[in-house]
C-alpha positions as CSV (number, residue, x, y, z in Angstrom):
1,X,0.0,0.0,0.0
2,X,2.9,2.4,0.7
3,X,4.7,1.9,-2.5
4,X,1.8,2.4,-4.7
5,X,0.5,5.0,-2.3
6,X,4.2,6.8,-2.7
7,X,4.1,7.0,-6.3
8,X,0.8,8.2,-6.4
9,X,1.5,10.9,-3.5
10,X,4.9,12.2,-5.0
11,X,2.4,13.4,-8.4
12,X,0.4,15.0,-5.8
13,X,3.2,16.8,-4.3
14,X,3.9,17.7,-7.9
15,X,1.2,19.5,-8.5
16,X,1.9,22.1,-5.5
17,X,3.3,25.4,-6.7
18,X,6.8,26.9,-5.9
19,X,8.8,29.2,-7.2
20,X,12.4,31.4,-6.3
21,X,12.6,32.4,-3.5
22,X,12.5,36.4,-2.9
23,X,15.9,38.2,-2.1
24,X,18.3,35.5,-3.6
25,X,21.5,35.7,-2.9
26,X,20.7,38.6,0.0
27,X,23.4,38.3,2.2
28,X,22.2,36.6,5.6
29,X,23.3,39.4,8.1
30,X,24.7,38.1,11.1
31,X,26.1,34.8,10.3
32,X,30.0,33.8,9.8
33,X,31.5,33.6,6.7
34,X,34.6,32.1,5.1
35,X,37.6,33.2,3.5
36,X,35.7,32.7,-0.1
37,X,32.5,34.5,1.3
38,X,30.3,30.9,1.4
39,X,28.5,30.8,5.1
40,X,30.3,29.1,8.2
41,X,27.8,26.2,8.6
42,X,29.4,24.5,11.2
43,X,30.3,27.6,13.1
44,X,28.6,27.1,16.8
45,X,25.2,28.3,16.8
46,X,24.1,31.8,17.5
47,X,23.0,33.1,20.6
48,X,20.2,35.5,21.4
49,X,21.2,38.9,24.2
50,X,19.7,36.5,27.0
51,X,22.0,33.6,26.1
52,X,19.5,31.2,24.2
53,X,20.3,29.3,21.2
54,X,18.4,31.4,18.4
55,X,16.6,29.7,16.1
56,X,16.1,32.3,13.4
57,X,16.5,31.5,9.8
58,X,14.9,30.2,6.6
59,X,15.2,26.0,7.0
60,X,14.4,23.6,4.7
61,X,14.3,19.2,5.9
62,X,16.6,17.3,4.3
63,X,15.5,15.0,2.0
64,X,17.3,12.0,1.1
65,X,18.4,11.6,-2.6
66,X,16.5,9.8,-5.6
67,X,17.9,6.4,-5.3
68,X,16.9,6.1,-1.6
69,X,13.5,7.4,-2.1
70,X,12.8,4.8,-5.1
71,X,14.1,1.7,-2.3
72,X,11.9,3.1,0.0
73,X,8.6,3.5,-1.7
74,X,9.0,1.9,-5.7
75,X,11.5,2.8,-9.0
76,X,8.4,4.6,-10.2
77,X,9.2,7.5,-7.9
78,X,10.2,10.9,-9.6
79,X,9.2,9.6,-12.5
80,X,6.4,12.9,-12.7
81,X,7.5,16.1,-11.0
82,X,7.9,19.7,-11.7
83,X,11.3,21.8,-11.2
84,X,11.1,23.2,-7.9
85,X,9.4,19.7,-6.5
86,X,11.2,16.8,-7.4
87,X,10.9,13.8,-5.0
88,X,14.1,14.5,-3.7
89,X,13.0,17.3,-2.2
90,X,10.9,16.1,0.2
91,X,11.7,14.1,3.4
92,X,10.6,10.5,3.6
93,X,8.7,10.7,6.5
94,X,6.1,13.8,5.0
95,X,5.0,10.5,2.5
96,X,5.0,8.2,5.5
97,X,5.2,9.6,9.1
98,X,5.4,5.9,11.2
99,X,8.9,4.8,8.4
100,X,10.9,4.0,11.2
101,X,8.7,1.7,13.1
102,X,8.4,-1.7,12.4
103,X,4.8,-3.1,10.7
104,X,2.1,-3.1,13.5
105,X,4.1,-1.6,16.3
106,X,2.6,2.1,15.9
107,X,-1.2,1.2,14.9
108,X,-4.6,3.0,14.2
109,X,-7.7,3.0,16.3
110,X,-10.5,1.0,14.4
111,X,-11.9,5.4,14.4
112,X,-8.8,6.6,13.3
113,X,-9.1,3.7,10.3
114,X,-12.4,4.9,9.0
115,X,-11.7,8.2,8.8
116,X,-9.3,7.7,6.7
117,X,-10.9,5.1,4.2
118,X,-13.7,7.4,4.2
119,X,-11.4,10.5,3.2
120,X,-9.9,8.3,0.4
121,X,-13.1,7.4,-0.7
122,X,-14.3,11.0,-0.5
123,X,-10.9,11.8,-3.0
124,X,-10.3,13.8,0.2
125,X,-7.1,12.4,1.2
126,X,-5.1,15.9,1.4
127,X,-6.1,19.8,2.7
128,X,-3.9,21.2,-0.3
129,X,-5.9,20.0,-2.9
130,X,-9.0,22.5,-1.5
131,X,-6.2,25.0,-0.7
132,X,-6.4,24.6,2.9
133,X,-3.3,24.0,5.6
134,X,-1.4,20.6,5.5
135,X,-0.3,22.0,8.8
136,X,2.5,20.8,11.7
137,X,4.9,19.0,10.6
138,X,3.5,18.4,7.5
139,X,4.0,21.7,5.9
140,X,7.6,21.4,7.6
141,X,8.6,18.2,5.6
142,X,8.1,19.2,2.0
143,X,9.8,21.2,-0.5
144,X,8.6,24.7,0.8
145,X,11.0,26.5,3.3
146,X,9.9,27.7,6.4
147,X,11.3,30.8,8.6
148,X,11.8,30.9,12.1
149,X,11.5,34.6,13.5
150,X,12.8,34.4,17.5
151,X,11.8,37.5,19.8
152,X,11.4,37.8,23.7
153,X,8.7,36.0,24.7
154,X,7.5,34.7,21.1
155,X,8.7,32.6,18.3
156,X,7.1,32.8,15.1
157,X,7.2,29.9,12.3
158,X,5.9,31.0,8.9
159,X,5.3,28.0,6.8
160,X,5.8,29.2,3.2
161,X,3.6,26.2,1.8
162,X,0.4,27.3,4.1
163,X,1.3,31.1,4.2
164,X,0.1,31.5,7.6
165,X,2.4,32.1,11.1
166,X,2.5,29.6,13.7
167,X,2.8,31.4,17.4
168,X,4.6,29.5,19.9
169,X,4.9,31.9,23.1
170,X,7.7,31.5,25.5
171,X,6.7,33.9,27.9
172,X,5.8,31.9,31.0
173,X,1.7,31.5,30.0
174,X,0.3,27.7,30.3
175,X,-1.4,25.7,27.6
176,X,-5.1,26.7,27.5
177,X,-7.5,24.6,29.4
178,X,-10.6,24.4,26.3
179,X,-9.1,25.5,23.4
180,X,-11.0,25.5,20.5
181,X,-9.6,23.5,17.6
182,X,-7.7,24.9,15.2
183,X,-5.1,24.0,11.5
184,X,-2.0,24.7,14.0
185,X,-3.3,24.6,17.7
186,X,-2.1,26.5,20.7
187,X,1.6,26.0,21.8
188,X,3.7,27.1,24.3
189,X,7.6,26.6,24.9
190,X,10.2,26.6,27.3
191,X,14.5,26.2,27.1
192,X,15.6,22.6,28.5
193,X,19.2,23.7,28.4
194,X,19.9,24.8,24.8
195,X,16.7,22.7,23.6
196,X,13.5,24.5,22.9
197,X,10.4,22.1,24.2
198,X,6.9,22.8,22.6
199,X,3.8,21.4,23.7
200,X,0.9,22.1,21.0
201,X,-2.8,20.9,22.3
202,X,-6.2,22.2,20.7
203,X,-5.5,21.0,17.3
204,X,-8.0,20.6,14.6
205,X,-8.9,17.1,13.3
206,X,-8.7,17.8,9.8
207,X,-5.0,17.8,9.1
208,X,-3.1,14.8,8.4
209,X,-0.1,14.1,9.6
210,X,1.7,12.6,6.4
211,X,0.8,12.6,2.3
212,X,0.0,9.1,3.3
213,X,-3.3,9.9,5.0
214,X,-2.6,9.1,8.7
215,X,-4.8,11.4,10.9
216,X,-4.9,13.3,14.0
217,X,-7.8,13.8,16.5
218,X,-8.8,16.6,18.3
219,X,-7.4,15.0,21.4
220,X,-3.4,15.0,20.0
221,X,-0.7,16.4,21.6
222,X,2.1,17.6,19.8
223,X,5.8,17.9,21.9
224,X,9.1,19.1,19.9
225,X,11.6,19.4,20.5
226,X,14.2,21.8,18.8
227,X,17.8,22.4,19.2
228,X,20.5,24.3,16.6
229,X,23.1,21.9,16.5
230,X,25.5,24.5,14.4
231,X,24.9,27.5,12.3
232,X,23.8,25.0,9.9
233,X,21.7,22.1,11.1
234,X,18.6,22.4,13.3
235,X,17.5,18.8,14.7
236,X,13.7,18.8,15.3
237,X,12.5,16.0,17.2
238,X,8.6,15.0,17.1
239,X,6.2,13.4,19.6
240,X,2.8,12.4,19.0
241,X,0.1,11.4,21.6
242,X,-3.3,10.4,20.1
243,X,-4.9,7.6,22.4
244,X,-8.3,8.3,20.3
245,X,-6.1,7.1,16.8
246,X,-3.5,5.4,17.7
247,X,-2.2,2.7,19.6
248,X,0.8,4.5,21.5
249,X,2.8,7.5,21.2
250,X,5.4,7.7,18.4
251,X,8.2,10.1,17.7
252,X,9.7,11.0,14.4
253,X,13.4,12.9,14.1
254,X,14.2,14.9,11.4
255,X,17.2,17.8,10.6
256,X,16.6,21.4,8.6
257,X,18.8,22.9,6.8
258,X,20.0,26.6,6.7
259,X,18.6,28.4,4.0
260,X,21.0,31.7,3.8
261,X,20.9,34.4,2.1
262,X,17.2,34.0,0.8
263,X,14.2,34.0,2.4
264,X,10.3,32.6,2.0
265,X,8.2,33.5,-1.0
266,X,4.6,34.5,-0.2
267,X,2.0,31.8,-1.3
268,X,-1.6,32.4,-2.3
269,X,-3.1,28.4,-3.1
270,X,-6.3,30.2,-4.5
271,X,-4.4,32.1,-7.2
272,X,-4.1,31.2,-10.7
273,X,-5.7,27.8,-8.9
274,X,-6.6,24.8,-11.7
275,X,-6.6,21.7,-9.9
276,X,-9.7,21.8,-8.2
277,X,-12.0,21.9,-11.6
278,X,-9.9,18.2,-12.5
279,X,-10.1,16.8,-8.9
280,X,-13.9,14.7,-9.9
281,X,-12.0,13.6,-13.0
């Protein structure tokens, strides 16, 4: 089911629209350079005035090449895609979110199962195609950048795919009791050391997590965890806990890549939009 479903999902991905990014080649202000210009990406990581790792920049996942995607889900992958979204491009786990764990060790609810075979059904397996948010981490683990915007007391995430802001405020407040669902929830983080800890609750139920259709509940809590290894390499580290769709909690690592001396494009899904009139087709 995977490897036909990661053929199939790679052509959606394909049909998702990206472009330069605005202010190429923009020098980055701030970060170390060497001798020949190029940025210092394993220079130690910056610090904000208070002493906190900052997180700021424009990161994009790895992906792993061609070849590894085409062992991993069939030789049919990249076999249709557009510049800009080739399969390699895209981390393995935004096609399949549970890859690392072992068949029938992370399972669904029988609920979490018919939602989705009634989504698939529906054709409704992803938001995008009725221009609406693929969400956290989704939106993180494709080939749009995102941009991480640190100030006292709040950290902003812009996902350039969604073109929305995420708000994750680190100024002391608690999660809210009753919060009313939404595409990226209500978070709040705090510093373990140089590791940024984000608990995200009130989270809508119409996002899923992968391009492979796994879904979320209302009830999910979302922990990551996020530390800057280097100038370079920021390691984000996922944890989900959905009782109501699956079996256990699961965790999913992944690593973003500075981005310098660019920055996000803005994204509009509804302009120039001509998928939707071939979706019944």
């Amino acid at each position: 089911m995977l490897r036909r479903a990661g053929v199939a999902l790679f052509v959606v991905v394909a049909a998702l629209r990206i472009a330069s990014a605005q202010w190429l080649n923009y020098p980055t202000p701030g970060i170390p350079r060497l001798p020949d210009g190029k940025p210092n990406l394993s220079a130690k990581a910056p610090r904000t005035r208070d002493g906190k790792p900052d997180l700021s920049g424009v990161w994009h996942v790895y992906a792993e090449p061609l070849d590894e995607k085409k062992r991993l889900f069939g030789p049919n992958v990249g076999a249709i895609s557009v510049p800009g979204m080739e399969p390699d491009t895209v981390s393995k786990y935004a096609v399949n979110i549970l890859l690392d764990y072992k068949p029938g060790e992370i399972v669904m609810t029988p609920e979490a199962q018919r939602v989705v075979d009634q989504r698939r059904k529906d054709n409704e397996d992803l938001t995008t195609l009725h221009c609406l948010p693929m969400g956290t981490p989704l939106a993180t683990l494709v080939s749009e950048v995102q941009k991480i915007v640190q100030t006292p007391g709040l950290i902003l995430i812009m996902h350039e795919l969604d073109g929305i802001p995420r708000q994750i405020y680190t100024d002391g407040r608690k999660l809210p009791a009753n919060p009313d669902p939404t595409w990226l929830g209500s978070s709040v983080g705090r510093w373990e050391g140089d590791t940024l800890v984000v608990e995200t609750v009130g989270l809508n139920d119409r996002v899923r997590l992968d391009l492979g259709g796994h879904p979320r509940s209302e009830g999910m809590r979302m922990t990551e965890r996020y530390r800057r290894r280097d100038v370079g390499h920021l390691d984000v580290e996922f944890t989900f806990d959905d009782p109501q769709y699956y079996n256990k909690p699961f965790t999913v690592k992944v690593t973003h890549l500075l981005q310098a001396d660019t920055d996000i494009l803005e994204y509009v899904c509804n302009e120039n939009e001509k998928d939707r009139a071939h979706m019944a087709k």
